[in-house]
N, C-alpha and C positions, 0 to 999 in steps of 0.2 A: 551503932546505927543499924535499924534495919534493911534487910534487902530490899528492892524495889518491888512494888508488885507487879507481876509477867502476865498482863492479857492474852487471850490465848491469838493465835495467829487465825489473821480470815484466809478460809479457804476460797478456792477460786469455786467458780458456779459449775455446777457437775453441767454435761453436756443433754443430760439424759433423766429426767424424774419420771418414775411410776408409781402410782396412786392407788393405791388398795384400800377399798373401804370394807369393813371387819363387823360384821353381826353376830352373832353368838357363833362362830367355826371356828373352836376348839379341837374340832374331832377333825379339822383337815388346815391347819397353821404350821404343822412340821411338814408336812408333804409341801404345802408351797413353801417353807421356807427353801425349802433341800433345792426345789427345780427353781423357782424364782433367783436366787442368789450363783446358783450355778449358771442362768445363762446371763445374767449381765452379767456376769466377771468373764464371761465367754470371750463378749463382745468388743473387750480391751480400749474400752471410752467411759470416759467420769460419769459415775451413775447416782445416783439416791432414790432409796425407796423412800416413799413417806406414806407408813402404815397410819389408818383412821380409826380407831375404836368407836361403834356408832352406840354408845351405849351398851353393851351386852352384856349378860344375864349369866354368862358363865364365866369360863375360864380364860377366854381370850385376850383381857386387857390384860392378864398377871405371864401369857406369853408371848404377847406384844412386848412387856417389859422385859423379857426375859432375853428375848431376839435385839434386842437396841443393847443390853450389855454386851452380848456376843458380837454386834457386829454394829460397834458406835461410831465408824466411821463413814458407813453410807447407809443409816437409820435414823429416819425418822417417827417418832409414835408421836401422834395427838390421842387423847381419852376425852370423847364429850361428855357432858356432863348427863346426857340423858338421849337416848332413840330419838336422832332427827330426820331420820328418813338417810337413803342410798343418795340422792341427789344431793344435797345439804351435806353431808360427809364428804361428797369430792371434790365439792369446792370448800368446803376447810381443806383438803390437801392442794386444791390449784392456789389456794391463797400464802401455802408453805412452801410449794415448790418452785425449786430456782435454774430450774433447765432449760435450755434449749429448747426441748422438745420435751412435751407430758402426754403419757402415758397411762392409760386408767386398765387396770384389772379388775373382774373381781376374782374375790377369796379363792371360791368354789372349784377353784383349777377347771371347771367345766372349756373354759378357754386356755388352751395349755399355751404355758410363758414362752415358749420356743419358737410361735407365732409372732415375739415381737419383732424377730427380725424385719419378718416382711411388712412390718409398719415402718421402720426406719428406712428402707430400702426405698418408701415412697416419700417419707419426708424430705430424706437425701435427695431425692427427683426435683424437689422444687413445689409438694402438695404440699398445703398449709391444715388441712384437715383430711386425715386419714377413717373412715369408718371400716367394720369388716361385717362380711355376710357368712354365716356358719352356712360349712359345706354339707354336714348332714345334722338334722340336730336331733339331738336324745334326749328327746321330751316326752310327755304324753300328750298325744296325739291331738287334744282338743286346744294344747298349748297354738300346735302347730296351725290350725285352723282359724282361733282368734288372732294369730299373729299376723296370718295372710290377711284376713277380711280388716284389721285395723292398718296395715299397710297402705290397703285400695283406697279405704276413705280417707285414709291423709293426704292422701296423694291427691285425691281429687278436690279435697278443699282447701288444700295448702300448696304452697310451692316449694316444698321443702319434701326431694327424693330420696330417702334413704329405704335401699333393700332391705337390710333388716335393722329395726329399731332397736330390737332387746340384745343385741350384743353388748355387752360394756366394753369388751375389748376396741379399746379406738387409740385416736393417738392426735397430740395438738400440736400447732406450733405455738411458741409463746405469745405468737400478737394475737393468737385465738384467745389464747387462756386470759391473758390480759381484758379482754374486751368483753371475755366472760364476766370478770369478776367487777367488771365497771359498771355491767348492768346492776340495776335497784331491785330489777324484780323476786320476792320472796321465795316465792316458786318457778323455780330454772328448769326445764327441761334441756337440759345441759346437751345432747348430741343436736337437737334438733336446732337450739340457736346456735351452735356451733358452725351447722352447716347454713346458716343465713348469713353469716360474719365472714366464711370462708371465700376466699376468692379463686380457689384455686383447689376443690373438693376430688378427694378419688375414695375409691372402696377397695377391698384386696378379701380372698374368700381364704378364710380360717377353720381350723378344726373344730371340731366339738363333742364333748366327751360328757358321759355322766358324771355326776357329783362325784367327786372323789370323797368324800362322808357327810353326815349330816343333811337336812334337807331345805326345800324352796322358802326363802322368806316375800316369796309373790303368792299371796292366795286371792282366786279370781276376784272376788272385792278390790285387791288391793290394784289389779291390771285393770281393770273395768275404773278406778279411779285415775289412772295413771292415765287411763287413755282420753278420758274425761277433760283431763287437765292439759296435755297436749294441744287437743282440739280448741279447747275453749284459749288458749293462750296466743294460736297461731295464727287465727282464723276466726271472724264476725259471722261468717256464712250459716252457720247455726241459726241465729236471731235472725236473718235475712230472709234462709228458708221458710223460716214459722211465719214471717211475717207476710212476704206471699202465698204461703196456705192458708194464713189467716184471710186473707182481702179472697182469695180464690172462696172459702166457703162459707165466708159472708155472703158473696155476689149469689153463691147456690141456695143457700138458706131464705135469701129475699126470692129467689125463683120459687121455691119450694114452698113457701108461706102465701105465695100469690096464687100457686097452682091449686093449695086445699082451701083456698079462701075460693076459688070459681067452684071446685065441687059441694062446697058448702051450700053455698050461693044456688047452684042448679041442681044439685041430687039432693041437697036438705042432709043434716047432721046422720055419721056414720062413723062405723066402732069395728068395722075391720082393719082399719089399719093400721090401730093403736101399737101392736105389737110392734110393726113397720117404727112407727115414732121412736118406739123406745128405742130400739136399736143405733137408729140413726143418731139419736141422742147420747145413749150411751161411748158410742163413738168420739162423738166430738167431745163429750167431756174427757178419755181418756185423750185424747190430741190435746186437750187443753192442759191438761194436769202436763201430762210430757213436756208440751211449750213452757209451760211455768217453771219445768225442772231446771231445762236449760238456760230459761232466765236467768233461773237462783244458780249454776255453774259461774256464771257471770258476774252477777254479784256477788257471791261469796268470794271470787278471788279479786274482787274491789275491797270489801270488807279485810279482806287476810293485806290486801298493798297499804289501806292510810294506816294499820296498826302500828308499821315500821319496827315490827318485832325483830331481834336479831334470826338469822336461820338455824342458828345453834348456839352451841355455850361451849367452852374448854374446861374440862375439871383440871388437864396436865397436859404439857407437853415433854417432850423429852428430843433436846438435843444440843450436841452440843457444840454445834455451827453458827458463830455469827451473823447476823446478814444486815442488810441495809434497810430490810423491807419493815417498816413498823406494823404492829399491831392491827389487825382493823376492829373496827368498833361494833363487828358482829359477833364478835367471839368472845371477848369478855374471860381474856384467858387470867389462868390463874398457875403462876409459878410451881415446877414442885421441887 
């Protein structure tokens, strides 16, 4: 007779998951394994990392795998199937992670892991969403400028205060992360609904260090889109604005069609002010093309919601932790 077969035993739920989403940083994945792994084992409470391959192009996903045989007891690796974006990869890991409390880094050590204490120190408090503001930051200079002027405007067309948006360094509690992943919407900007779910928000100011190797996968396209999507996500006030500058230079247009219709009328046909016209014209077309952008903002991310595309795809996961949690039906994972 054979032996039985011996399921593996469930482990209990770590108290503590952090969320590393992985873009091609091959050239700085041993430097965060070495400091990442050294301060949660510091911190002497159940931990799991749950690393994201977001697609990358190099060597990354082969030391992701490399890092979960070394250390398959509090490792997690997902490998999507293809570049779905920073957002989209960390909620493939809030949908894997079974903590207490999550945790989001990124790679780039720019936010050094030794900072997470003082995110726990606020969860412990009784905050339900932790954000952090970089104390000095080591960027170039023009980073520093878009990041303030995109700050001002959010703030003044949303209700939603965060000092600094581009940290990833944050920290959730699970009834965040849950409420996260209930939402439908395709495109998450993940801190900022974060802090609309939060009932009980605080910030804590963090270090910030250059790239420990390799460089930015935000090229101003990609922030100028990002910010785009923000705005248009959080806030109508866009369409609102246009819509009374539209009525505002309607009403002046009929003044101003009234005005050269009396000089017509009493000075008789005149061709100095042609140039005048054009201008004025050329104006309002460029206001109008503008309004129409932010239209199409709009509609595009109506177009991108009835698609009901998943956010990503799974080629692998790797772990070898039971859990309770099935599948969901955005990921389309595939055993390896």
């Amino acid at each position: 007779m054979s032996d039985p077969i011996t399921l593996p035993e469930r482990q209990p739920a770590p108290e503590i998951s952090v969320v590393v989403p992985v873009y091609n940083e091959e050239a700085v994945l041993d430097k965060l394994f070495a400091r990442l792994y050294s301060v949660l084992d510091g911190l002497n409470r159940r931990y799991e990392i749950v690393l994201i391959d977001d697609g990358s192009r190099d060597k990354s996903a082969a030391l992701l795998r490399a890092q979960y045989q070394a250390r398959p007891d509090v490792t997690h690796v997902v490998l999507l199937r293809a570049n779905a974006g920073q957002h989209a990869a960390i909620m493939a890991g809030f949908e894997r992670a079974r903590g207490r409390y999550v945790i989001t880094l990124d790679a780039d050590l720019q936010n050094p892991p030794e900072d997470i204490s003082k995110l726990l120190e606020r969860l412990d408090a009784g905050h339900d969403y932790v954000g952090s503001i970089r104390r000095r930051r080591n960027d170039a200079r023009w980073r520093h400028f878009a990041s303030r002027a995109m700050n001002q405007l959010r703030e003044q067309i949303t209700n939603i205060h965060m000092t600094d948006q581009g940290c990833m360094l944050r920290a959730y509690h699970r009834d965040i992360v849950d409420a996260l992943l209930a939402s439908n919407e395709s495109q998450t900007f993940i801190p900022a609904l974060a802090y609309l779910y939060a009932a009980n928000p605080t910030e804590v100011v963090v270090e910030h260090c250059e790239r420990a190797a390799g460089a930015s996968k935000y090229s101003p396209f990609k922030l100028v889109q990002l910010n785009f999507d923000l705005i248009t996500s959080f806030s109508m006030l866009p369409l609102q604005v246009f819509s009374l500058l539209g009525m505002a230079i309607s009403g002046l247009s009929l003044l101003f069609v009234f005005y050269l219709f009396m000089r017509r009328l009493f000075l008789g046909p005149e061709v100095e002010g042609v140039f005048t016209l054009f201008a004025i014209a050329f104006f309002m077309i460029g206001l109008l093309l503008f309004a129409v952008g932010i239209l199409g903002e709009y509609v595009g991310r109506i177009y991108t919601e009835v698609r009901k595309r998943p956010r990503y795809l799974v080629l692998a996961s790797l772990s070898p932790i039971q859990t309770e949690k099935t599948q969901p039906k955005s990921s389309h994972k595939h055993a390896l």
